[in-house]
C-alpha positions, 0 to 999 in steps of 0.5 A, spaced: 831 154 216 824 153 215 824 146 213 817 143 210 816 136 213 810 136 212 812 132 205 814 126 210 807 122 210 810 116 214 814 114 220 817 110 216 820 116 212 821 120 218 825 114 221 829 114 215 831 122 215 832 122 222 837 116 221 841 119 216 841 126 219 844 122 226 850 119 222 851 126 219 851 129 226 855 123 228 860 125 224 860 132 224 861 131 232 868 127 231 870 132 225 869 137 231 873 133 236 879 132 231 879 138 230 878 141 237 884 135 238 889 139 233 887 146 235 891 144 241 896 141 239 898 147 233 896 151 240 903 149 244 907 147 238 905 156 235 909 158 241 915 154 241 915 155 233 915 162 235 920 163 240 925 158 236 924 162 229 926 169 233 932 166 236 934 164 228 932 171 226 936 174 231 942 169 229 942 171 222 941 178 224 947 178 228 951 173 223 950 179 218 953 184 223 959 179 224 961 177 217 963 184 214 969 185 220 972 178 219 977 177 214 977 173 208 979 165 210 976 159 213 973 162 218 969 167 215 967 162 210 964 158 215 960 163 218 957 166 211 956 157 210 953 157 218 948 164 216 946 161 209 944 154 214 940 159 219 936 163 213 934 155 210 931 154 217 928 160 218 925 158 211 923 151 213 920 155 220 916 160 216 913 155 212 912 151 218 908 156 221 903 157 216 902 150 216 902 148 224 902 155 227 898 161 228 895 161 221 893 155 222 890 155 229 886 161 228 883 156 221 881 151 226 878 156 230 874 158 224 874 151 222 870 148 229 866 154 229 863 151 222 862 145 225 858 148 230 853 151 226 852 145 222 851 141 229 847 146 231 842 146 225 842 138 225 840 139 231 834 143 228 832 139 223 831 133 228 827 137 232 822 138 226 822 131 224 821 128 231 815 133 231 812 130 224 814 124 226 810 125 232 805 128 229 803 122 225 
């Protein structure tokens, strides 16, 4: 972007605007780092969510086979009782995905290149006003 720092008249003002745009680009760059470090940690916890939420499906999908053939007592009941426990798991894993899973990893994908774009452009803007500042 163009910026027109010729409306900066003074060092002082130059000072002022290049304080402020490195705290902006100080915080952008721990905003990075924390997101970088949940990147990480939502990229080992997607596998293992993964993994865990098939061995469910496979779990309730066998449980459905089983059921119809058993006959009516304790024990089918405990197995109806069992699949209905993996369904709400399979649930909770779900929604977990969504929040700590690929979903979520590829947001913070998205999220850090963001960042990035506004490090960059701070960057920029204090390339420009160093140059002013030095013109004056």
């Amino acid at each position: 972007m163009n910026y027109n720092s010729t409306l900066l008249t003074t060092v002082a003002d130059c000072d002022t605007v290049l304080n402020m745009t490195n705290k902006d680009k100080s915080n952008l760059e721990l905003r990075k780092l924390n997101l970088q470090h949940q990147h990480d940690n939502y990229e080992d916890n997607s596998v293992e969510l993964e993994a865990e939420l098939q061995g469910v499906i496979a779990h309730i999908t066998a449980l459905e086979m089983v059921i119809p053939t058993l006959p009516e007592g304790p024990t089918k009941q405990k197995t109806i009782y069992d699949r209905t426990n993996l369904e709400n798991k399979r649930y909770r894993l779900e929604n977990k995905k969504g929040n700590r899973g690929v979903i979520a990893l590829l947001n913070r994908e998205f999220d850090i290149a963001c960042v990035e774009r506004e490090i960059e452009e701070a960057d920029a803007f204090i390339t420009v006003i160093t140059t002013r500042k030095n013109e004056l």
